[in-house]
N, C-alpha and C positions, 0 to 999 in steps of 0.2 A: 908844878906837878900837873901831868895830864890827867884829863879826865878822860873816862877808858867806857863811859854808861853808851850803851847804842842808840842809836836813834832813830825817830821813826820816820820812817820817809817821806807818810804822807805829810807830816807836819812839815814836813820841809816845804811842800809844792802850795800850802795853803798860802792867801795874798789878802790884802782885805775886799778887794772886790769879789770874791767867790763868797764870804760870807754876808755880802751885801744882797746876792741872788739869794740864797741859803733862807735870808729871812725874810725878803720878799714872797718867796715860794711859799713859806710856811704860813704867811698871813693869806694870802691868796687862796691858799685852802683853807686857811677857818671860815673865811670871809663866801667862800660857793657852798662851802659841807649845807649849810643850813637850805641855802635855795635847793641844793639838790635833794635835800631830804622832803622839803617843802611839795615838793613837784611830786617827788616820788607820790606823796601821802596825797598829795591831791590826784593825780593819776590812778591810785588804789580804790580813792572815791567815787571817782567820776565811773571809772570802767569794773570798777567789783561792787560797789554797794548798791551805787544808782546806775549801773550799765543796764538792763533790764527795762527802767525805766525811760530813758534815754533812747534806748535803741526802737523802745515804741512809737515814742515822741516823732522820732527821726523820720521813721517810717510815716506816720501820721503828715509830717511833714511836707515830707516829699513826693511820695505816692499818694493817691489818694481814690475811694472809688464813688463814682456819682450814679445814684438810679437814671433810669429815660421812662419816664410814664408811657406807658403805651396810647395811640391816638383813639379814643373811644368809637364806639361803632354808629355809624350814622343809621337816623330814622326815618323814611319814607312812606308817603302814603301807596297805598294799591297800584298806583296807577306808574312807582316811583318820582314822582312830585318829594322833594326836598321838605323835610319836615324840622327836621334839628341836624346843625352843623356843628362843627368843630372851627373857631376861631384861634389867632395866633395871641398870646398876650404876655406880659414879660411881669417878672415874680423877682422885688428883692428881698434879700438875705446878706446875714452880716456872721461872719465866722470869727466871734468873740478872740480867741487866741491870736487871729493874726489881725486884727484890727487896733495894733497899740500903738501911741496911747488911745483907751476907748474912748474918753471923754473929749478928746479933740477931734477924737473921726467922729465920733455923733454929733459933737456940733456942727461940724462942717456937712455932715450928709444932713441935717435939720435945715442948713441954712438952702441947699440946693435942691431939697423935695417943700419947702414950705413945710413943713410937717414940726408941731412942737419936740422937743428934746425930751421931754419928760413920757412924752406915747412912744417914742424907740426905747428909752428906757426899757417901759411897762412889757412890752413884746420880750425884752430880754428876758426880766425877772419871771415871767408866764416860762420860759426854758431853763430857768437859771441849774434846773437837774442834767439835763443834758450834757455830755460831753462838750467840753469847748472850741472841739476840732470840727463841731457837728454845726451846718449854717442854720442859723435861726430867722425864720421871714419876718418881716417887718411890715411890708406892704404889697399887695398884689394888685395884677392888672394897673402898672404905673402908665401905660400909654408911652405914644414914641415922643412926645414931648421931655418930659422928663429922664427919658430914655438916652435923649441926647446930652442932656445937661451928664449926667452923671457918666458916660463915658467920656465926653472929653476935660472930666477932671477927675478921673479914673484912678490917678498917680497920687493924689492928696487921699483917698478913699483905702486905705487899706485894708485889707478884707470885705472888702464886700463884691457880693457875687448877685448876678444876675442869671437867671433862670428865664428860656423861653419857654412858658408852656401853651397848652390846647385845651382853652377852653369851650364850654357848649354857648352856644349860640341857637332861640328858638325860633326860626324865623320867620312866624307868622305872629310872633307877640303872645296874645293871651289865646287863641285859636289851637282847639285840644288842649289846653292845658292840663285838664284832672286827667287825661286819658296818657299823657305824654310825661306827667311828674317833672320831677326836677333834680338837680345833684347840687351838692353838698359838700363841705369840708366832712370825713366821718368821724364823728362823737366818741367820747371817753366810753360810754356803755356800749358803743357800737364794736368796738376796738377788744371788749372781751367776750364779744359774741362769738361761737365757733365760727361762720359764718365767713366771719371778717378774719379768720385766723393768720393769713397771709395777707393783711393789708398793715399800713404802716399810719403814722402819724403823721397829718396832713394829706392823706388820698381824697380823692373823689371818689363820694358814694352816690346811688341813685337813692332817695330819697323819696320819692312817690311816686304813683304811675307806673308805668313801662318803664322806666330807667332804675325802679327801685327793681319792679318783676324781673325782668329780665338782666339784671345786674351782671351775673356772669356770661350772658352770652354779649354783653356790652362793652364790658370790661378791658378785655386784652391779656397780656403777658408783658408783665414789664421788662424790660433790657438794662444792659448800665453799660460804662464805662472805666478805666481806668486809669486815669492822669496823672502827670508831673505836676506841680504847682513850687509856684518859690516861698523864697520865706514871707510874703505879703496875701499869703491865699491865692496867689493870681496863675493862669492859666501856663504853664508850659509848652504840655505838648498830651495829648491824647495817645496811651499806649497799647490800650484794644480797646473796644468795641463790640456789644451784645445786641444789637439791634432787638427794639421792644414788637413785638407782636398785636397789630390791631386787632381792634374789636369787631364781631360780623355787623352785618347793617342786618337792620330790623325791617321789613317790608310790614306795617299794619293792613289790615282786610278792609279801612277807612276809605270812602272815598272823599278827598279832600274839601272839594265843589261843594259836596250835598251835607259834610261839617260846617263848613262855614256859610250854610244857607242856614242850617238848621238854628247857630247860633245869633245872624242876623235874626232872623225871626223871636225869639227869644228876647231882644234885646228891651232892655226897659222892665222888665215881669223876670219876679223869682221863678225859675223852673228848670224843664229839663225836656229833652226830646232824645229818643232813641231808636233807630234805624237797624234794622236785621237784615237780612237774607231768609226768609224764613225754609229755605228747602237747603241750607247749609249750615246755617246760628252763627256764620261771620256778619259781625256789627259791623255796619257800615257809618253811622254816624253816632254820636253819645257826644249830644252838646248838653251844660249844664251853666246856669247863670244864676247870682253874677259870678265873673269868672277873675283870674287874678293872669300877671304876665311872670311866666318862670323863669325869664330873662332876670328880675330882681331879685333869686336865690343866687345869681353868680359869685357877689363876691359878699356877701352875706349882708344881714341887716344892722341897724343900731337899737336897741331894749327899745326903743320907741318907736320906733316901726316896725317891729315884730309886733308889739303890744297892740297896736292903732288896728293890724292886719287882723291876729284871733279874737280882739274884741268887737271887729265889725258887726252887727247885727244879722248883717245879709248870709255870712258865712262865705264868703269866697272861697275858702279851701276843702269846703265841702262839696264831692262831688255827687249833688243830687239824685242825678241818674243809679246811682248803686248803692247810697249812704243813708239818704233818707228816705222816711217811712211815711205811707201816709192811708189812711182807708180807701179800696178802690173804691168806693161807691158802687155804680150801675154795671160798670165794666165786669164786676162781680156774677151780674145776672148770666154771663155765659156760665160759669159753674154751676150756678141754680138749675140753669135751663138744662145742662148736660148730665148732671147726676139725676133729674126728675126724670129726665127723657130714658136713660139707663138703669133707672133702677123700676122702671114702670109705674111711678105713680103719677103719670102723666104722658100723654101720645098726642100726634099730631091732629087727631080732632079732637082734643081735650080743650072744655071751656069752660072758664073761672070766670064769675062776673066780679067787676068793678063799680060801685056806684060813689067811688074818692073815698073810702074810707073802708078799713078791716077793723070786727069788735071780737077785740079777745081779752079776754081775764077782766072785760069790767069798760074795756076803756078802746079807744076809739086809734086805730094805729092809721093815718093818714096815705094817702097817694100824693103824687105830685102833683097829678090836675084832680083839683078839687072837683070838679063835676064829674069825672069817674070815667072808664075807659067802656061800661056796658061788656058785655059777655065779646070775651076776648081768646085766642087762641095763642101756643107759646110762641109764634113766630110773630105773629103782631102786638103781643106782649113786651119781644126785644126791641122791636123796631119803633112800638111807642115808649118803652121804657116804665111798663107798668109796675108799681111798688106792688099794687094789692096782689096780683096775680102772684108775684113770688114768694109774698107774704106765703101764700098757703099753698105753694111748691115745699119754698124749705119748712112748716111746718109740719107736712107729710113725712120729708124727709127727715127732719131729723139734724142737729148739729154736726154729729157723727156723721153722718154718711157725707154730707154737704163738706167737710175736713176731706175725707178719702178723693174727691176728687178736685178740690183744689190744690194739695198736695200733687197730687199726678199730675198736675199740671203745671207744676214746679212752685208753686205756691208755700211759702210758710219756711223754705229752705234755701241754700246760699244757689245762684246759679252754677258756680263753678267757673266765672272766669277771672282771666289771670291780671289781676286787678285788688290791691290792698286795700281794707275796713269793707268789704261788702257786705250790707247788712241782711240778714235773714227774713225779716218779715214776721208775721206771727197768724196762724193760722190755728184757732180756738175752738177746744174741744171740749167737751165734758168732764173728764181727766184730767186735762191742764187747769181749768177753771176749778177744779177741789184740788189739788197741789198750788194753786197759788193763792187760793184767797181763802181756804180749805171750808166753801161752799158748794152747795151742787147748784149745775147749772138750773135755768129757768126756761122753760117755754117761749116765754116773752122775747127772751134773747136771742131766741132761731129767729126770729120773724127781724131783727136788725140784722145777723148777719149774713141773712137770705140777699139782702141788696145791698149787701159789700160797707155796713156801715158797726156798729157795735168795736168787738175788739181784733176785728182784721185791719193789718198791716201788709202793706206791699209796699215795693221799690217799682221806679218806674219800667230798669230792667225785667223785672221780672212780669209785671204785664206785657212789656215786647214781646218778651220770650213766651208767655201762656198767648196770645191772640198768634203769633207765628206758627204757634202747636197746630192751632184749631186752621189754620189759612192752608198748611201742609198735608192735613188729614189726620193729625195723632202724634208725629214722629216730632220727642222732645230732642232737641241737639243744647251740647254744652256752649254758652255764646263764647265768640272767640274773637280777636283783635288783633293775630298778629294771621297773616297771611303765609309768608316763608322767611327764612333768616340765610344770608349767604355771608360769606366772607370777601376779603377786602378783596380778592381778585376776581369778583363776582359768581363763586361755586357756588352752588347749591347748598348747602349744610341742612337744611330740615326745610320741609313742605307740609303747612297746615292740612289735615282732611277733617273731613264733618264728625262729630263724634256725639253720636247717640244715647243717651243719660235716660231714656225713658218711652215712652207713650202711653196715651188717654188710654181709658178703658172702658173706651163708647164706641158701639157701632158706628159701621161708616152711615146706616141712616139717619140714625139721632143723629150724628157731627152734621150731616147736610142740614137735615132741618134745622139746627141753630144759624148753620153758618146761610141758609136761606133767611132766618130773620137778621141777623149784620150784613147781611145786601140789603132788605129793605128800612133799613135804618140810616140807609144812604140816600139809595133810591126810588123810595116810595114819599109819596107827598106829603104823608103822615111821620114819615121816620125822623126821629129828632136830631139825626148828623148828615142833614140833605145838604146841610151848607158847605159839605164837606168832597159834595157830587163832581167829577170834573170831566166836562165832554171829550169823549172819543174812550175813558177811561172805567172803567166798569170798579169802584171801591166800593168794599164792605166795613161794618164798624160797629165800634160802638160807642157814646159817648156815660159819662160820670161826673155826679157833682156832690163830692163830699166834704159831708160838714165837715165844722169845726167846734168842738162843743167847750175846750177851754183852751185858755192860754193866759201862760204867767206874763205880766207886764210890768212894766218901771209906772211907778208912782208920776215918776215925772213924765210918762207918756201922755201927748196930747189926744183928745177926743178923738181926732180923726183918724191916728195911728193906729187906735185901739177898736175903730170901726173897718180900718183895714183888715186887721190879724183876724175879724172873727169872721172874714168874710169865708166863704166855701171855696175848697182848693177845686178845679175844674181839670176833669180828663179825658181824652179820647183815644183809641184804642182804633188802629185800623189794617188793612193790609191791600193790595191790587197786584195784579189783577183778581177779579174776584174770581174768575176759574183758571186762571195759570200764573199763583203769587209770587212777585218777583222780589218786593218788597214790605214790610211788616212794621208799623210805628206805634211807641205810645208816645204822649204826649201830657204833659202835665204841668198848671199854671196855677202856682201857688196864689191860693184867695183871687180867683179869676172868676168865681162865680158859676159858671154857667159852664159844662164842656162845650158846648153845642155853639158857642159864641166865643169863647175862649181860646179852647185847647182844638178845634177839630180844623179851623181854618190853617193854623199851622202847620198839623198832619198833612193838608191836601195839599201843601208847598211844596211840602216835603216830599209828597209823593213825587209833583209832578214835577219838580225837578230832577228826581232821579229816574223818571220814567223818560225825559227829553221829553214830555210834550208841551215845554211853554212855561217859561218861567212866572207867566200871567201878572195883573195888574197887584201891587202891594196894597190894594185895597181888600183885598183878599185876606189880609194878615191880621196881625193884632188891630192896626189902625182902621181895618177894615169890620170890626165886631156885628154883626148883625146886620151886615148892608146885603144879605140875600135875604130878609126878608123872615131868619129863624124869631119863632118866638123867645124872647128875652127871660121869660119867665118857665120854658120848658127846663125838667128835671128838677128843678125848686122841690123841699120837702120840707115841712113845717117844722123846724128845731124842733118845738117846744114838744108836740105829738108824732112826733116819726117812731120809729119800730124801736120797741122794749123801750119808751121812755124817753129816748134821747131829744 
């Protein structure tokens, strides 16, 4: 019987090799489905969850932008004499991210700087907030020594970058230092001062001095760059370029020669000397000792020699000339002399006798020379430096009126120049004396601050600037230090002028007859700063010698240390020519004893170096004290009996 069922065709064409592909194929795809989905799902991750993050990374990566500090502004004396430079110096940094593994690049960079593994660490962990794409320094100013080693094994070092920067360089050492300051890494508080608003972590700040005042005309405008880098932190290829904008150069009103005479002179003795212009109030020199080299804030200190430095006794970072306070002593009596003379309780034939001693309230208020000056007049009262005679000047006058023109004559307040911590002084009135000790004044007490002793305070500035008043005729100017400021292609940008804060309010005759007696305190054989006389040169003056009535001391200070502190601080006060002033100094030598022996030989150095007439024998100097023949004991005033007690 046939079978009559139809058939299907494809079944016919099937063989066993077709379902041998059939199941091969079928495996093949179980065996990819899962990679493909694999992929997919990791693909969904990388570019949808973490794409965002990635794509930063990337960017970070490859691009990159780098600041260019701009080259700070150079400093120059008057004359443009080189004062502070800018030096080349090279800065490493390690860019955490691309330095992997870290622990193998820091050992190997420890092994090629000498430098322990555990002080790169430490530099890390001080960043460790930082972004990791951000380079963290490690070591600055390495020198071209090390400089070498580390580029030619550049290729084991991954990430790490070298930085050329510009550092200051001072290049006369410790010469101007206080006046000149210094820079600085700037400070975590420095960094939330308005101030600083646009400065970053790790800048250079100026720090003291001119480099702190003048900060923004020093400064610049920084610049950057744009880079490729590969995946090791390492240099590509530079894709633009901002070039940084330098800082102006600072021209100071100094003249270099007659700073670094002034601070020779000084050398050995706490003090200070101060140089003017008195018919403009540009300072021409302001040496202060001892002094420190601002070369040693470059790359900063260790806790122990910062400590060694504020704890010196001497103070080195104090600059004298502006900071510290001290009673003018005699230098005083031109205020005496100029409010008596102005206010009419004394004229030019007006005579006080002296026989070494004033009796007031009981008790016996001494002169310097004990046998007494005899009936004296106010011009040879300056010139011998009579205590009695002012005694009962400023007793006429009064505390109060004696204030009014010390004060005028910038006394008791800041000068105004552009220079950080400059101290006020303190110039004591009746008023002040009941608001601070909530006493009234005393009688007794005009008669000590009649001769610049009791509770006046001055700075040595500011007797330059009151004896430059009286050398001028009256006309107070704000002292000044920076002459002009140009920029790096040498324009112009600002020019100093004299700027007038004041004037005495003493006829031009009383101002001669005083400044008649500071010529004969030069030039009279009796005047007590003859030592100070220098031929061809006509100088006027004055000298001072103020005590010292206490001082805190260490226990463990020896006898003689403590015989030093309490010696008299010594001052002189001068100006020349004595009728056409070119130049105006004070001078002051802490516990030097005597001005007249001290302080006043310095001054006529000082003059006469900057007058060109002869830099003269250096026996003329500190080492020369007394070899013209001054009495040794002129200006001396008896602690225990001088005015009000003291």
């Amino acid at each position: 019987m046939l079978d009559n069922t139809p058939q299907n065709p494809q079944l016919k064409t099937q063989t066993p090799d077709s379902d041998w592909y059939k199941r091969r194929i079928i495996v093949l795809v179980c065996l990819a489905a899962p990679g493909f989905i694999i992929l997919l799902l990791r693909l969904f991750y990388l570019q949808i969850v973490e794409g965002e993050n990635f794509r930063k990374l990337s960017e970070h990566n490859c691009i990159r932008l780098q600041t260019i500090d701009p080259p700070r502004g150079l400093i120059f004396d008057r004359d443009g004499k080189l004062m502070v430079d800018n030096r080349p110096s090279y800065d490493l940094s390690i860019v955490v991210r691309d330095a992997k593994p870290l622990d193998t690049t820091l050992r190997r960079l420890s092994h090629y700087t000498h430098t322990p593994v555990e002080a790169l660490w430490a530099e890390i962990e001080k960043n460790r907030n930082q972004p990791s794409y951000k380079p963290v320094p490690l070591m600055q100013d390495i020198g071209r020594d090390m400089l070498a080693v580390l580029e030619v094994n550049r290729y084991e070092l991954p990430g790490i970058v070298i930085d050329v920067r510009l550092r200051r360089l001072y290049v006369n050492g410790q010469s101007a230092a206080h006046i000149l300051g210094y820079v600085g890494e700037i400070s975590s508080d420095e960094l939330k001062s308005p101030r600083y608003a646009d400065y970053k972590r790790s800048d250079v700040v100026g720090k003291a001095g001119v480099e702190k005042t003048f900060e923004n005309v020093l400064r610049g405008q920084r610049g950057g760059r744009q880079v490729e880098v590969n995946a090791a932190g390492q240099l590509v290829r530079v894709l633009k370029t901002v070039d940084a904008a330098p800082g102006d150069n600072i021209f100071l009103s100094f003249d270099l020669a007659l700073q670094q005479k002034a601070e020779t002179l000084i050398e050995g003795v706490q003090g200070a000397v101060v140089a003017m212009d008195p018919n403009t109030g540009y300072v021409l020199a302001m040496a202060s000792n001892p002094s420190y080299d601002p070369n040693m804030f470059i790359n900063g200190f260790s806790r122990d020699e910062w400590r060694k430095l504020i704890d010196d006794p001497y103070h080195p970072l104090e600059n004298k000339a502006i900071q510290a306070e001290y009673p003018p002593a005699s230098t005083y009596k031109i205020i005496t002399a100029m409010a008596g003379l102005q206010e009419g309780v004394i004229n030019d034939g007006t005579r006080l006798f002296c026989p070494g001693f004033y009796r007031f309230g009981g008790r016996d208020y001494r002169c310097w020379k004990k046998s007494g000056h005899g009936s004296i007049t106010v011009t040879k009262a300056l010139a011998e430096s009579c205590d009695v005679f002012f005694y009962q000047v400023g007793l006429r006058l009064g505390v109060d009126r004696l204030a009014f023109y010390a004060k005028s004559a910038g006394l008791g307040s800041l000068t105004g120049i552009r220079l950080d911590h400059e101290s006020a002084g303190l110039v004591p009135t009746s008023a002040w004396k009941k608001r601070r000790f909530k006493v009234p004044w005393q009688s007794g007490e005009t008669l000590s601050v009649a001769i610049g002793q009791g509770y006046n305070l001055v700075t040595p500035l500011q007797l330059c600037s009151m004896i430059a008043t009286v050398a001028n005729g009256g006309v107070r100017f704000v002292p000044q230090i920076v002459s002009k400021i140009e920029d790096a292609s040498g324009n112009i940008v600002k020019e100093a002028t004299p700027d007038i804060v004041g004037r005495l309010p003493v006829d031009p005759d009383n101002l001669n007859l005083v400044k008649e007696g500071l010529w004969d305190v030069v030039n009279q054989r009796y005047g007590t700063g003859k030592i100070a006389a220098i031929p061809g040169v006509e100088v006027s003056g004055k000298t001072g010698t103020a005590q010292v009535f206490s001082r805190k001391t260490n226990e463990a200070e020896n006898e003689k240390r403590r015989a030093e502190r309490l010696k008299s601080h010594a001052w002189f006060v001068a100006y020349a020519p004595s009728n056409n002033p070119k130049i105006a100094v004070s001078v002051l030598v802490e516990h030097g004893e005597h001005g007249a022996s001290a302080a006043a030989p310095i001054a006529k150095e000082v003059i006469r170096t900057y007058l060109k007439t002869g830099i003269g024998d250096q026996g003329a100097g500190i080492g020369g004290q007394g070899a013209e023949g001054v009495d040794q004991g002129a200006e001396t005033v008896d602690q225990g009996t001088g005015a009000g007690g003291q």
